[in-house]
C-alpha positions in Angstrom: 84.1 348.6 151.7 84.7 348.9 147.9 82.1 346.5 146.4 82.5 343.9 143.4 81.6 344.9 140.2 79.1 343.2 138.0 80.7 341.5 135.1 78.8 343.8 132.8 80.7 346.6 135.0 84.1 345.1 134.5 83.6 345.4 130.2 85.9 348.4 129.1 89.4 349.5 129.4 90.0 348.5 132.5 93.4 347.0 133.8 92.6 343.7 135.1 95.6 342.1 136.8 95.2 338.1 137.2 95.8 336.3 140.8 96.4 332.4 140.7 98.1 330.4 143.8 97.8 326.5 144.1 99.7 324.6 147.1 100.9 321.1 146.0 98.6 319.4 147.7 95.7 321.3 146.0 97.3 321.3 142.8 97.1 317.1 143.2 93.8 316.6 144.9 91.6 318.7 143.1 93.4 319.8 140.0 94.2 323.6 140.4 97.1 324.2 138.7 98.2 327.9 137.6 98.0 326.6 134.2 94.1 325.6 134.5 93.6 329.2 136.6 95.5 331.5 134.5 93.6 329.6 131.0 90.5 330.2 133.1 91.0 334.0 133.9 92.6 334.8 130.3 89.2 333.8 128.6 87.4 335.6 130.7 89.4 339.0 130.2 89.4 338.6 126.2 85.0 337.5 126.7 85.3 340.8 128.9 87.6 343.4 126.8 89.6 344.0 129.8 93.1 345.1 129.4 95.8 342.4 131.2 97.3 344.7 133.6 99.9 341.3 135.0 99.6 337.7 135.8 100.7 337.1 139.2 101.3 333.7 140.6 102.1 332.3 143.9 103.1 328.3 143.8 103.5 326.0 146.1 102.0 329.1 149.1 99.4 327.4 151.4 96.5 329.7 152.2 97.4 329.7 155.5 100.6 331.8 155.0 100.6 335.5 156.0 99.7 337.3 152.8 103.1 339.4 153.5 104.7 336.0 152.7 103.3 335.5 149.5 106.2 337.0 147.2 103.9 337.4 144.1 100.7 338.9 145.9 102.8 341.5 147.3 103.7 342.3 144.0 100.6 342.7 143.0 99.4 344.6 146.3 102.6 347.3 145.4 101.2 347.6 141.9 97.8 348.5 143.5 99.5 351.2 145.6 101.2 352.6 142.6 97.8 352.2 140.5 99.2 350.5 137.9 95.7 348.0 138.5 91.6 348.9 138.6 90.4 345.2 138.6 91.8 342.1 140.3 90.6 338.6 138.9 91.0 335.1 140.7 88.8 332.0 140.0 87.8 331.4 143.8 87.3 333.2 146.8 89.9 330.6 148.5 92.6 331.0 145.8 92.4 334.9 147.6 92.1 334.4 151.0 91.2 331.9 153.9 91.6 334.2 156.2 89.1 337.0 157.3 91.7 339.0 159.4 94.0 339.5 156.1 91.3 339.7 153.8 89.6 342.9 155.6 93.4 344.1 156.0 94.5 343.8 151.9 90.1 345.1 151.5 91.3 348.3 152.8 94.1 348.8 151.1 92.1 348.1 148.1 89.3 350.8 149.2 92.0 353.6 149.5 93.2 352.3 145.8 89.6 352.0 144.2 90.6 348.9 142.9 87.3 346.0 142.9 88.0 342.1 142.7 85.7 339.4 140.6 85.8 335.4 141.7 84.9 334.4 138.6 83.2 330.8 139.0 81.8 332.4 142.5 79.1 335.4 142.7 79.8 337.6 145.0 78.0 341.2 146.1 79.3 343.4 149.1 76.8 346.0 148.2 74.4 344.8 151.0 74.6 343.2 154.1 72.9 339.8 153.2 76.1 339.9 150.5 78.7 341.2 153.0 76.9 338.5 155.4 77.6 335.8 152.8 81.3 336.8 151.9 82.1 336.5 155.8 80.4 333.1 155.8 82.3 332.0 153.4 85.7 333.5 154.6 85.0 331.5 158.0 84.4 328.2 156.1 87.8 328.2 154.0 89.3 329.1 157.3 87.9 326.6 158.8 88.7 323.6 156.3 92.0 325.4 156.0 92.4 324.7 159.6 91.3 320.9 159.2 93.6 320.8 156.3 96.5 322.0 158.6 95.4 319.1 161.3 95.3 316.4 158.8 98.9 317.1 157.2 100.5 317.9 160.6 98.9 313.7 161.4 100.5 312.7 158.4 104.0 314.2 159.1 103.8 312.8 162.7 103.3 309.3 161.4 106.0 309.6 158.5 108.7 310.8 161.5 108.0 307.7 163.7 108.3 305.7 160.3 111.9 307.1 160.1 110.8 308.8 156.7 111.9 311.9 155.1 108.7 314.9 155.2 110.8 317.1 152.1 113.0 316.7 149.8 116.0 318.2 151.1 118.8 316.3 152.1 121.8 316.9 154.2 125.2 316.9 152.4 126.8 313.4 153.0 123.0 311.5 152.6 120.5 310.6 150.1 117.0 309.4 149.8 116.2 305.8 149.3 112.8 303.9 149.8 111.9 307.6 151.4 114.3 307.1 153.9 118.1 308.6 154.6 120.4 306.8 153.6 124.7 307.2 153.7 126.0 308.7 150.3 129.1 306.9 149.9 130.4 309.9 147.6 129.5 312.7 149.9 129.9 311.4 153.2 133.9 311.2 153.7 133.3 315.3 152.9 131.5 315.7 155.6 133.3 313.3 157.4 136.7 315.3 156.4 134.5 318.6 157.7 134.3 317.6 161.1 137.6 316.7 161.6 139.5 319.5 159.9 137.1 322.1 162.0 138.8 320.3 165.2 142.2 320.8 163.7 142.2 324.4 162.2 139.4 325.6 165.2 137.9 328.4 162.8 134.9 328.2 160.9 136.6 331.2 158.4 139.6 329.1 158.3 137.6 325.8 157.5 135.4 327.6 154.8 138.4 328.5 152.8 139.5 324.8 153.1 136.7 323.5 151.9 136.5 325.8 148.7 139.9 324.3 147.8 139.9 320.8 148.8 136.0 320.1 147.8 135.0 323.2 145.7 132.5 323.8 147.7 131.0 327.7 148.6 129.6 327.8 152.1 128.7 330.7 153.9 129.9 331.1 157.7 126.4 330.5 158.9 126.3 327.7 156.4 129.1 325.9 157.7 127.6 326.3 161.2 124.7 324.9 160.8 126.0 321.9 158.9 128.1 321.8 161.9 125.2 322.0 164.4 123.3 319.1 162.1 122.4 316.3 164.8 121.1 314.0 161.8 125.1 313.4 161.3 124.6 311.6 164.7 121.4 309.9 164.0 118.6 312.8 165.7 115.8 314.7 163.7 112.5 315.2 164.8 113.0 314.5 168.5 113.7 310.6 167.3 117.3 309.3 168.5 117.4 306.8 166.0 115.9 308.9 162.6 118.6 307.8 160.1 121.9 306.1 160.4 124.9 308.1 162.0 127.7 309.4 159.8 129.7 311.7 162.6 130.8 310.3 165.3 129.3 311.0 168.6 132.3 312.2 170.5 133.5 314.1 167.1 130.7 315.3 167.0 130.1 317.0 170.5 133.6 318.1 170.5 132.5 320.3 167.3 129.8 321.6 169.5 131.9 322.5 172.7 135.0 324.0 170.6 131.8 326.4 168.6 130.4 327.3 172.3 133.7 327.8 173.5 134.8 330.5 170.3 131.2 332.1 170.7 131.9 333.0 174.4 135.7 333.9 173.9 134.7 336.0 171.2 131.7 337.8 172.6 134.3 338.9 175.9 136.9 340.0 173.8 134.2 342.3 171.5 131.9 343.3 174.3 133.1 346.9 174.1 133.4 347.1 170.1 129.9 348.8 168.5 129.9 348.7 164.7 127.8 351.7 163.8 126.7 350.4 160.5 126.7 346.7 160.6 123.9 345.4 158.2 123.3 348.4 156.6 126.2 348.5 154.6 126.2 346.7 151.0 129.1 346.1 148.4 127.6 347.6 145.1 129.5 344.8 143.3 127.6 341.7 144.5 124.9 343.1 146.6 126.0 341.0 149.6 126.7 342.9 153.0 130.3 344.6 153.8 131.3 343.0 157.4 133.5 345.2 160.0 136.7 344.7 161.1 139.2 346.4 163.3 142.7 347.4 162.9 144.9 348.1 166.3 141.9 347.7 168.1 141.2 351.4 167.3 139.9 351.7 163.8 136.8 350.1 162.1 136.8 349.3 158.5 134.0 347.4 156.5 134.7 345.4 153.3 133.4 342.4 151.2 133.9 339.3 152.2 133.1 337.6 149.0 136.5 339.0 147.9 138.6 339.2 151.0 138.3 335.2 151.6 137.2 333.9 148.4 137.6 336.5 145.9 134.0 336.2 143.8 133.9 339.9 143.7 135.8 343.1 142.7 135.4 344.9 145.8 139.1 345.6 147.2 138.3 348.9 149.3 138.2 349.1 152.4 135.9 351.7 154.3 136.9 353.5 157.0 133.8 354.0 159.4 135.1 357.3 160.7 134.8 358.3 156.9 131.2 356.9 156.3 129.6 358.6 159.5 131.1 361.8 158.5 129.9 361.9 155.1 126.8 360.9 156.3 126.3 363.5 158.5 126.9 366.0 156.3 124.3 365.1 154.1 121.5 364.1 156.7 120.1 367.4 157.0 119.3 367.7 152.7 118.0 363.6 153.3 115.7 364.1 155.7 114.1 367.7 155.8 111.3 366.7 152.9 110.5 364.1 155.7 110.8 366.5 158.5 107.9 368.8 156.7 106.0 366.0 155.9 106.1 365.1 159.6 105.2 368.4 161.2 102.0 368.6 158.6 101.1 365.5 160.8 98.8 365.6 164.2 99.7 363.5 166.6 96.9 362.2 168.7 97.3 359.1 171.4 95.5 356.1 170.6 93.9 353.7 172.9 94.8 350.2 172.0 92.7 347.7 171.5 93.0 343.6 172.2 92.3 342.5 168.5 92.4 338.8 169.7 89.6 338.9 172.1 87.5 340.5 169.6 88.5 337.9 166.7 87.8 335.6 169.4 84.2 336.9 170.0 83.7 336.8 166.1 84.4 333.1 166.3 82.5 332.4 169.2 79.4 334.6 167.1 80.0 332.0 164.1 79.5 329.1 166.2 76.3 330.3 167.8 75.1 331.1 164.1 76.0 328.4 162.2 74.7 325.9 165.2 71.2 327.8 164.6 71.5 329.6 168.4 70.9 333.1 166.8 68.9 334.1 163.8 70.7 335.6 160.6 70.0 339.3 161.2 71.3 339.1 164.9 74.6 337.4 163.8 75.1 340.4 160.6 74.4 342.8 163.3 76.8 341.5 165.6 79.7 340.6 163.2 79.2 344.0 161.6 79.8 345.6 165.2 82.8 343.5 165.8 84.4 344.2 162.1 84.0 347.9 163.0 86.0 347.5 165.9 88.7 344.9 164.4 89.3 348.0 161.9 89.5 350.5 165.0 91.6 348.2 166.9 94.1 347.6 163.6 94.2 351.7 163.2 95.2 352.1 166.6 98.0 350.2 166.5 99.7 352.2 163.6 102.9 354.1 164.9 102.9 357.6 165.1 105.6 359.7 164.3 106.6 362.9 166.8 107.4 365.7 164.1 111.5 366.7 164.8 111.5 370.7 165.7 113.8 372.5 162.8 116.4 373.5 165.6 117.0 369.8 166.1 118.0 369.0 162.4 119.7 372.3 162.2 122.0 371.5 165.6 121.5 367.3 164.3 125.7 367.5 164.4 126.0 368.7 167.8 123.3 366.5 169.3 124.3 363.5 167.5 128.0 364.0 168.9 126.7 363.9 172.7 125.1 360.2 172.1 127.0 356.9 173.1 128.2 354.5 170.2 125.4 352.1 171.2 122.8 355.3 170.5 125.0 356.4 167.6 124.0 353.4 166.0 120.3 352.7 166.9 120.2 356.0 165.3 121.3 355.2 161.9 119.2 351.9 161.8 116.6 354.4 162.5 117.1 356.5 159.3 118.8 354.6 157.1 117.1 351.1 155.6 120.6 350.5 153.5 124.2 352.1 152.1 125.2 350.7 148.8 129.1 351.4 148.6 131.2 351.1 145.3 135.0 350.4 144.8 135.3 353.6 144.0 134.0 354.4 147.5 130.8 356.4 146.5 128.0 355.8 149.1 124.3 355.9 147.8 121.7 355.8 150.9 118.3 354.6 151.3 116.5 356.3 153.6 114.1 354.5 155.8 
């Protein structure tokens, strides 16, 4: 484990990138705003001499998130990787991580990038194992009151639902908030009202979006307008209470909306069980970034274009691509795409891996915790213990990295040949399994990204 340098250490020209994240509730019980952080850490640079590498701030993101969801950390995590950082800087160990799982997971990361962190109102030192022995302590505590926290707010929301009140701020179209309650909105609810009953009259949800662009100028998506659709607070229900907030929909009206959807769903999924769309959501418009949808023409030929402009006309896409076109041109240029990764890929060993149950080992960590902190074992018998099961945690998350099989040069060579024997259902796991995205402009030029 890369160790945290002293704060006499940290002095020079190093690129110090500052971390602050506050939940609301923190931010209001005990004063952490990014403000108060980011002030904090800013001193300490200019005391330091660092170099201010970023400021990257997370607001409103519970601890308790997955670090991958935590848009501004993984910001600073791809920085790291492109080491465009040597020094991270966060006031508290918890404003980092509550989580010892993720925290040994982004430590690793940070190893292979030489890249040390300072707490700067904590004192940290992962040079021993009394530190290393401390730092898990306190990981397992913030976990631990993160957990408590979780209990406590999850008490709170249960008691605010059987109170009929609202637990966020959004609010369906047709209500509004009064006295923390839903209440009608008498200048939005005849819209939805006038939703409901032209989706029983015109029986498509494409249909019904266009309508209610021109009657209410309102943009809705299709899944949008479903799910508005599928709403049961317009009957009352939310929260597994019949009787949340008054009814605006009428009941019948309502689960005729339901049955007519079901109905469509099934039709629709007979009439295309046969079609397979080799490139749906892989395809982009280069326009408005927003994904090209397939269509069929005679039942025979695929096209894909943008819906933005076919139905509401926000974009400048007007072309039309023919699939047939777009896997051609594709496979003419796979073998030039992938043969740096086929080299790359042969250089490669490929060794099987045992897995290993990381659960019933983070389970045994938890259980050593208990035992220490309930004074059951002595300190050096829990360090030696958790050390043990850390070492296999990291063997266990190693093991259950995919490994690639290196393609022989015959098979990109002949890639045409073999690729024309496949089904359409292969056809098409294939290309989601080589390409991430195809950007496509008006002038129908196709840019890939590989996977």
């Amino acid at each position: 484990m890369s160790r945290s340098p002293s704060r006499t250490e940290a002095a020079g020209s190093q690129r110090a990138a500052l971390y602050i994240r506050v939940s609301t509730e923190e931010q209001a019980i005990h004063g952490l705003s990014l403000s108060a952080q980011q002030e904090t850490l800013t001193r300490y640079i200019q005391e330091n001499g660092l170099l201010l590498a970023g400021i990257y701030a997370d607001e409103g993101i519970t601890a308790r998130k997955k670090y991958r969801n935590r848009v501004q950390f993984m910001r600073m995590l791809k920085d790291v990787q492109e080491n465009k950082i040597d020094l991270i800087l966060f006031i508290k160990l918890d404003r980092w991580f509550r989580n010892i799982a993720d925290y040994y997971e982004v430590q690793k990361i940070l190893d292979d990038h030489h890249v040390h962190w300072i707490a700067t109102e904590e004192d940290y030192d992962t040079t021993t194992a009394n530190g290393r022995l401390h730092l898990n302590i306190k990981l397992s505590i913030a976990q631990d009151e993160s957990d408590r926290t979780s209990e406590r707010i999850k008490f709170v929301f249960d008691s605010k639902v059987k109170r009929g009140e609202v637990i966020s701020g959004k609010v369906p179209l047709g209500y509004r908030i009064e006295k923390k309650h839903l209440c009608l909105d008498d200048s939005t609810a005849p819209v939805v009202q006038d939703i409901f009953n032209q989706y029983l009259i015109l029986r498509s949800i494409r249909s019904l979006r266009q309508y209610i662009l021109e009657h209410h100028g309102l943009i809705y998506s299709y899944s949008g307008i479903k799910a508005l659709l599928r709403n049961k607070r317009y009957i009352g229900q939310a929260h597994k209470q019949s009787d949340f907030c008054p009814p605006l929909i009428d009941t019948q009206v309502f689960f005729q909306a339901q049955r007519l959807m079901e109905e469509r769903a099934q039709r629709n999924s007979k009439l295309k069980s046969d079609w397979v769309y080799l490139f749906t959501g892989l395809v982009f418009c280069a326009e408005c970034g927003g994904r090209l949808s397939a269509h069929t023409v005679g039942e025979k030929y695929i096209y894909y274009r943008c819906t933005r402009y076919e139905k509401l006309h926000l974009c400048s896409h007007k072309k039309r691509t023919s699939e047939r076109i777009l896997e051609s041109w594709l496979l003419q240029h796979l073998s030039a795409q992938f043969s740096s990764c086929h080299l790359y890929l042969e250089a490669e060993p490929c060794q099987p891996r045992k897995k290993t149950d990381e659960t019933k080992i983070k389970r045994k960590m938890e259980k050593l915790k208990d035992l220490y902190l309930n004074d059951l074992i002595d300190r050096n018998t829990y360090e030696h213990d958790y050390l043990s099961f850390q070492e296999e945690l990291r063997q266990a998350a190693a093991a259950a990295e995919p490994l690639l099989n290196p393609a022989g040069s015959k098979a990109l060579t002949d890639i045409q040949s073999l690729y024309s024997e496949l089904s359409k259902s292969y056809k098409k796991e294939f290309w989601i399994r080589v390409v991430e995205k195809i950007i496509i402009t008006n002038e129908e030029h196709f840019f890939v990204v590989p996977v």
